[in-house]
C-alpha positions as CSV (number, residue, x, y, z in Angstrom):
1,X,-15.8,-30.5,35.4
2,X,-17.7,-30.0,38.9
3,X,-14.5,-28.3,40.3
4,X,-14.1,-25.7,37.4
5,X,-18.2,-24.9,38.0
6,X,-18.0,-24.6,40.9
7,X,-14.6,-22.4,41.4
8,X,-16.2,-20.0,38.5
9,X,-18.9,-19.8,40.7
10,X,-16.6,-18.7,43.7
11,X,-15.3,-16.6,41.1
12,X,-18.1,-14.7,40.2
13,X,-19.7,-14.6,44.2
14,X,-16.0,-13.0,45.2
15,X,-15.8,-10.1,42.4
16,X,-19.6,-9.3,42.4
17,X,-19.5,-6.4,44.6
18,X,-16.9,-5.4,43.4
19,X,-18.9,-4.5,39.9
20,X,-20.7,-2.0,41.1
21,X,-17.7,0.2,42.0
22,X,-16.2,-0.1,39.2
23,X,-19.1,1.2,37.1
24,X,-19.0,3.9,39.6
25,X,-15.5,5.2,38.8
26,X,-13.4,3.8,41.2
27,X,-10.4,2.4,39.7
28,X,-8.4,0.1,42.7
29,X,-9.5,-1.3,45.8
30,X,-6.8,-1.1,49.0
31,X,-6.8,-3.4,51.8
32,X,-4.5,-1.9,54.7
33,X,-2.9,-4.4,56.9
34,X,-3.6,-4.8,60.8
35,X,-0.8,-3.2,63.2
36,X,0.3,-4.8,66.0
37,X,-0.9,-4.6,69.7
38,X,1.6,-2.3,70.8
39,X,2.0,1.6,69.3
40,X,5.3,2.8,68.4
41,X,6.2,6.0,69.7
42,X,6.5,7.1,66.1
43,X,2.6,6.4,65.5
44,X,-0.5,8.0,66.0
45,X,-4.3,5.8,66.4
46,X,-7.9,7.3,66.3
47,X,-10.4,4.7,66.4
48,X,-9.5,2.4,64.1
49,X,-6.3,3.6,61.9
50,X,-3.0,3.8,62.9
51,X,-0.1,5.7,61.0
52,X,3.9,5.8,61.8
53,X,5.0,9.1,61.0
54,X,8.4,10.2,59.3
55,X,10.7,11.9,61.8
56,X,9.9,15.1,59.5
57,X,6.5,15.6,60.6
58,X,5.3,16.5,63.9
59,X,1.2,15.9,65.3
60,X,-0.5,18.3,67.5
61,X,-4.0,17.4,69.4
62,X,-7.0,19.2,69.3
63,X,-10.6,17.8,70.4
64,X,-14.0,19.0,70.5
65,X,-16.9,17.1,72.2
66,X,-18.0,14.9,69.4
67,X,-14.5,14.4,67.7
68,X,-10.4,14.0,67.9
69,X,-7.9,15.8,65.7
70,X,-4.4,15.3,65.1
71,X,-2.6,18.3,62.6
72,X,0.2,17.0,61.2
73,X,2.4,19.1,59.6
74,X,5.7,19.9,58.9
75,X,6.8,23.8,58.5
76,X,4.4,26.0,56.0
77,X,2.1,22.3,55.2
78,X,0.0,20.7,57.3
79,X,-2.7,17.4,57.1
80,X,-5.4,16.7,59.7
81,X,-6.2,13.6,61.0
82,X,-9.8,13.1,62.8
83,X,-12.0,10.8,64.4
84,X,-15.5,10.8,66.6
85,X,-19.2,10.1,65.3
86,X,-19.7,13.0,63.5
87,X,-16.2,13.3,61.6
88,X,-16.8,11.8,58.3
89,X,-18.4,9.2,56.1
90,X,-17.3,7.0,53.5
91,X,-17.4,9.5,50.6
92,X,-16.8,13.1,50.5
93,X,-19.6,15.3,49.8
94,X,-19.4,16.6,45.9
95,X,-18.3,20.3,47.2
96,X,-14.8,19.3,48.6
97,X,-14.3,17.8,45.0
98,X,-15.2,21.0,43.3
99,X,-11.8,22.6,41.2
100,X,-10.2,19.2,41.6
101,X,-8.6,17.8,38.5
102,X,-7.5,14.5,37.5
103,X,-9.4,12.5,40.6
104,X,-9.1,9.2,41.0
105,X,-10.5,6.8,43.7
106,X,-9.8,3.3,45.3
107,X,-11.9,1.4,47.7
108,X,-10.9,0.7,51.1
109,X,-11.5,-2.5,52.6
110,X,-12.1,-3.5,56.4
111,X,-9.6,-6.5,57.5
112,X,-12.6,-8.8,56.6
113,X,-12.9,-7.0,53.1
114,X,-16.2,-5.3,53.3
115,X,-16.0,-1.8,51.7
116,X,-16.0,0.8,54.9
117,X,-14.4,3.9,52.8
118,X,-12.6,6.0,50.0
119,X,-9.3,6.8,49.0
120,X,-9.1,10.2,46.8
121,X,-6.1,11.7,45.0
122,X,-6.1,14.4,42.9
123,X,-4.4,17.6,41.5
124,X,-5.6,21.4,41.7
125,X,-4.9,23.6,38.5
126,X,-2.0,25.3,40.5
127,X,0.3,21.8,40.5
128,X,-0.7,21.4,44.0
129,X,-2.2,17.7,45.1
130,X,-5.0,16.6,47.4
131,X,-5.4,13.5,48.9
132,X,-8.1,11.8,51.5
133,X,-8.5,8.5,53.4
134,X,-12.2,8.7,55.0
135,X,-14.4,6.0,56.7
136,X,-17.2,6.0,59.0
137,X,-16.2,8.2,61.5
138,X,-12.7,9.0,60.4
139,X,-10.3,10.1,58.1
140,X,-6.9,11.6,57.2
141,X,-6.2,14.6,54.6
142,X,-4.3,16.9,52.9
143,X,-5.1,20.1,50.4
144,X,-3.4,22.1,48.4
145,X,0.3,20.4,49.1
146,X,3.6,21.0,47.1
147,X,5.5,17.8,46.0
148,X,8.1,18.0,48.7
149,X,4.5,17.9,51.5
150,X,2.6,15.4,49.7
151,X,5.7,13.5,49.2
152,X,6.6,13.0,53.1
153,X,2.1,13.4,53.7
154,X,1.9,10.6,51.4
155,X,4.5,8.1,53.4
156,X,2.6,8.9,56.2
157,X,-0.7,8.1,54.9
158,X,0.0,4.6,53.1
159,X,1.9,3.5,56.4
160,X,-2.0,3.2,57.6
161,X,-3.0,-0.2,59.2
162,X,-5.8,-1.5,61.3
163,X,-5.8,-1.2,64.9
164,X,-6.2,-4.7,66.5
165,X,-9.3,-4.7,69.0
């Protein structure tokens, strides 16, 4: 009888922040794995995600002071990848939601599971699709792709993994 009280109350201390989220409309919660020590040639790192790219899509650099880019495109469709301290936050700010349709959300966990950002997909009234990866700091996009993009965008994107520090 001790053991089932007190593995409910693991239970309950391991979902409770969870809750909250939910209510909030998030439907999923993604945990990206850690990379290894050494890059592939195939794979680009800002400050804390890594991504292999398909052989079909091709990163350029750009930087500013206070950030790091990487466009990533293949030809007519690009996505951007950025990093620095005034890139991004967690959540997107309501106005790059606006004339999205269908939007869902997931959660994205740090290696020790503490929410750090937000995963949005979504559709635009044209059959086009959006999708963002944001955290602190960083994040990695695409707007207004056809299939074929978001299909190759979208290998890209949930190859992400945690750099090892």
């Amino acid at each position: 009888m001790r053991r089932k009280i007190i593995f409910t109350v693991l239970a309950v201390l391991a979902i409770s922040p969870f809750v909250p989220l939910v209510l909030s409309g998030y439907r999923g919660v993604w945990v990206p794995g850690t990379g290894s020590t050494a890059l592939r040639l195939d794979s680009i790192k800002g400050w804390g995600m890594v991504f292999t790219l398909p052989s079909s899509l091709t990163a350029r650099s750009s930087n500013d002071i206070d950030y790091q880019m990487r466009e990533i495109y293949k030809p007519e469709r690009w996505m951007r990848f950025g990093w620095g301290p005034t890139w991004s936050g967690p959540t997107l700010p309501a106005e790059m939601l606006t004339g999205l349709l269908s939007i869902r959300k997931r959660v994205v966990l740090a290696r020790n599971f503490i929410p750090i950002g937000t995963e949005y997909r979504a559709f635009r009234d044209d059959g086009t699709q959006f999708r963002s990866v944001t955290t602190f700091g960083e994040s990695i996009d695409y707007d207004r792709a056809d299939n074929e993009s978001s299909a190759v965008f979208n290998q890209a994107i949930d190859s992400l993994c945690w750099a090892r520090r």
